[in-house]
N, C-alpha and C positions, 0 to 999 in steps of 0.2 A: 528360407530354403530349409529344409527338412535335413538333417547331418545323418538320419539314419536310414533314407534313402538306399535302394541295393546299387551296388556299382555294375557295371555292365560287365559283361559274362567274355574272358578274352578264351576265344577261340580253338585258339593255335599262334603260335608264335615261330619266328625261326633268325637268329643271330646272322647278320648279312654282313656286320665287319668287327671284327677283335683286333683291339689296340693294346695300347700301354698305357694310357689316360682314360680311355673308354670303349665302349662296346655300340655296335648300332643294331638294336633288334625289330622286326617288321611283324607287328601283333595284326592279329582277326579279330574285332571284338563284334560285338552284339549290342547293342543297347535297344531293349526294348525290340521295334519289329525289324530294326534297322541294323543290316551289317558294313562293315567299313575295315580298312586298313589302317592301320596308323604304322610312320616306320618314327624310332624313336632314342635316344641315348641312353646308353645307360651308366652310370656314371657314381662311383660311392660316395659320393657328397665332400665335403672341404669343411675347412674353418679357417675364421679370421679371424685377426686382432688390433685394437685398437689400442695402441700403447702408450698411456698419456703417462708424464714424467711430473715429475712431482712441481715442474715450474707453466706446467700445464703445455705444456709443445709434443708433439706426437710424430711416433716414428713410421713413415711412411716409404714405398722403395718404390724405384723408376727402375722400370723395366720395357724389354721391346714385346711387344704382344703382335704375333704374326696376325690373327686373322684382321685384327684393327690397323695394321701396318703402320703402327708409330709405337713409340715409347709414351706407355701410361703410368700415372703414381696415383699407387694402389696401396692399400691395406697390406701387412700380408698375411699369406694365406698359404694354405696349403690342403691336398689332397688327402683324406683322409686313410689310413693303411689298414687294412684286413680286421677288423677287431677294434679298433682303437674307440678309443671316446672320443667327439667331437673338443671338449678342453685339453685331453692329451693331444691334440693336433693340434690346435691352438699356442699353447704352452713349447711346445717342439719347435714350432715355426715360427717363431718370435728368435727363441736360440739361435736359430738354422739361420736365417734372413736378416738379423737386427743386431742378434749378439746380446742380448737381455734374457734376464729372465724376470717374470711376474712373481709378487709378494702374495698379491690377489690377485685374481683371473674371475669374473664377472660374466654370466650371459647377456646380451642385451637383444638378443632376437636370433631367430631362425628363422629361413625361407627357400622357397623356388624361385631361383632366377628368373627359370624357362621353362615354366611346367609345360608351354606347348608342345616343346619337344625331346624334353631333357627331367631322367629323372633327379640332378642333383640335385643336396639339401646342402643351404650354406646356415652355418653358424657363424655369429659375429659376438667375440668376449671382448671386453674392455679390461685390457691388463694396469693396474698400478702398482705402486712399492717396484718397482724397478730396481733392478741391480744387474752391472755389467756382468757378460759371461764370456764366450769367444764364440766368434761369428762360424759355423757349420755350413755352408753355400753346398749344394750336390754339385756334380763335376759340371752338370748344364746349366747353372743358373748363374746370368749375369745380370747382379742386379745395384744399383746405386741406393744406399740409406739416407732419405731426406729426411732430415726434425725441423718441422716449425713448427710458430705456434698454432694452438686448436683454432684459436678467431680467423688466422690466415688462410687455412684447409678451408673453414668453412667460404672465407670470400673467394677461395679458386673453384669451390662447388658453384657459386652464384655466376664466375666468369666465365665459366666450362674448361676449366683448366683440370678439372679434376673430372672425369666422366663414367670410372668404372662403378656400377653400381654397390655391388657390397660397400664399397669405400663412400661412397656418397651417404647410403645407411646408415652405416657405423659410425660415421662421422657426425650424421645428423643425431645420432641417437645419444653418443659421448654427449657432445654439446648440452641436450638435455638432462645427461644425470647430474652436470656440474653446472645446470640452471643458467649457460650462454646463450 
């Protein structure tokens, strides 16, 4: 595939819902002889962290996720704020969520969840040198702190105990820096 290809020509656009988390805007594009609608999220991206502790057990949080209607253990993560760099979000959200903070803070990948319909970009750092801090939770987040070990995470990925994506990544990716 060609990367210098021209990208198709948008239109016209017009914001159909403004949120707190995100935006939905409904584009005109053109590609080529063809026009089309696409409606679409728009969304400033997150970052996540993989927090492995120096006995290799990793800090993971249970939380209820409305649109999946159960409580999933995820990574955490967080939304990124106006300016920030994706490791200042990182770094924040570990504090905020875990009550840690990173010695080192590592990238191990970026991606689109949902590029069908969703502009976010997630980062995933692998934090270590760990040292406690106080936990910062915002007024709406109730969230429960699991630590086990990385081999356990990995076997709840294999059982489906584990299913949110980032965290499935992040998790696969740790494993491979530390050669499990």
């Amino acid at each position: 595939m060609d990367t210098q290809e021209k990208s198709p020509e948008v239109l016209g656009s017009e914001e159909i819902y403004r949120g707190r988390v995100f935006d939905v805007a409904r584009d005109t594009v053109r590609e080529g002889e063809k026009t089309y609608v696409r409606e679409w999220v728009r969304h400033p991206g997150g970052a996540s962290v993989v927090a492995v502790f120096d006995d290799r057990t990793v800090a993971l949080v249970r939380q209820y996720r409305h649109p999946a209607r159960r409580y999933l253990l995820e990574l955490p993560a967080g939304r990124l704020e106006e300016g920030e760099r994706p490791e200042d979000c990182a770094a924040r959200e570990l504090v905020e969520e875990v009550g840690y903070r990173a010695g080192r803070l590592e990238r191990l990948s970026d991606f689109y969840p949902t590029p069908g319909f969703c502009a976010e970009r997630l980062w995933v750092f692998l934090a270590t040198g760990l040292t406690e801090a106080t936990q910062q939770l915002e007024d709406d987040e109730l969230v429960e702190v699991v630590r086990l070990p990385l081999s356990r995470a990995l076997w709840m990925i294999d059982t489906r105990e584990i299913e949110d994506a980032k965290t499935i990544i992040g998790l696969l990716l740790a494993a491979q820096h530390f050669g499990i």
